[in-house]
C-alpha positions as a printed Julia matrix, in Angstrom:
84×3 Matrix{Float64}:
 -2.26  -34.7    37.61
 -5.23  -34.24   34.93
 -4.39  -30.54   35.09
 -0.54  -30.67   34.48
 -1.17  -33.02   31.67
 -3.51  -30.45   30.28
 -1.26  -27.48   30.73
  1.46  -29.37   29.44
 -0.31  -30.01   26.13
 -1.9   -26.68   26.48
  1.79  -24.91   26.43
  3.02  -27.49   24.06
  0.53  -26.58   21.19
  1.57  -22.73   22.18
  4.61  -23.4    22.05
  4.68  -25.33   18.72
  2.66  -22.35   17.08
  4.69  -19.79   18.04
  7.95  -21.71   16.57
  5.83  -21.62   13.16
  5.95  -18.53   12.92
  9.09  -16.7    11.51
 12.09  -15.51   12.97
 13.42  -11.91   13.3
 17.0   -11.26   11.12
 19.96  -10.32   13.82
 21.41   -6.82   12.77
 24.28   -6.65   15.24
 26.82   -6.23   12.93
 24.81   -3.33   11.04
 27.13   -0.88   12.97
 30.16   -2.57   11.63
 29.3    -2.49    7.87
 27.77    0.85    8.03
 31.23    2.36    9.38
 32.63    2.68    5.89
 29.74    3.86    3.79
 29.46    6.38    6.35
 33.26    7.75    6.02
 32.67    7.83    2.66
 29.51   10.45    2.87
 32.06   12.32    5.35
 35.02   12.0     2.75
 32.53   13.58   -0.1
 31.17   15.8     2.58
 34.29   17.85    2.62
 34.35   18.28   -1.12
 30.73   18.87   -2.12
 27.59   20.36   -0.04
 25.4    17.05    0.85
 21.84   19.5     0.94
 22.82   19.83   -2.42
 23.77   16.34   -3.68
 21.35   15.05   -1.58
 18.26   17.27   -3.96
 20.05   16.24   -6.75
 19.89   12.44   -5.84
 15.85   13.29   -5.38
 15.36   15.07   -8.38
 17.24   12.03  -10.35
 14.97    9.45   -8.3
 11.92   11.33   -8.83
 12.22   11.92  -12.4
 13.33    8.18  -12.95
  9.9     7.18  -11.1
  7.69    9.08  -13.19
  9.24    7.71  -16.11
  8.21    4.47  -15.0
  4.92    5.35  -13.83
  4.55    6.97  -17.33
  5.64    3.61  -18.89
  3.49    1.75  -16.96
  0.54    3.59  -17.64
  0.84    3.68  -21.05
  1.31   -0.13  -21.13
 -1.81   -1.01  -19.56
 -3.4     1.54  -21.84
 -2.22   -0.19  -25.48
 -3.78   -3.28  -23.64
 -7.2    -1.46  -23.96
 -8.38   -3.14  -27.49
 -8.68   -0.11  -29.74
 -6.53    2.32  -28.17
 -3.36    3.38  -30.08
């Protein structure tokens, strides 16, 4: 009896941690919304060579990036008292 009621609480307290702690987003209908972005990459996949639009897209993102790296930088350098 002593060790039911102590299990019981034991399990209890478990179980009321565990329900702190966050729960995990459902992605079942991922598949569903992803069905038209994908015919579109097919659609411009018949026009255009995706390796090549694909470098492209890097070459934009990575240029945009060190733009704002560069920015960045040189913000936290005219915080320096004395720098120009």
């Amino acid at each position: 009896m002593i060790t039911q009621l102590l299990c019981d609480l034991f399990f209890w307290l478990a179980d009321f941690f565990v329900g702190l702690l966050p729960t995990f987003p459902s992605f079942a209908g991922l598949r569903q919304s992803q069905g038209p972005t994908l015919a579109m990459i097919a659609e411009i996949g018949r026009f255009l060579d995706l390796r090549t639009l694909s470098v492209c897209l890097l070459l934009v993102l990575v240029v945009y990036n060190i733009r704002f790296v560069w920015s960045l930088i040189m913000w936290i350098v005219r915080k320096i008292p004395g720098v120009s």
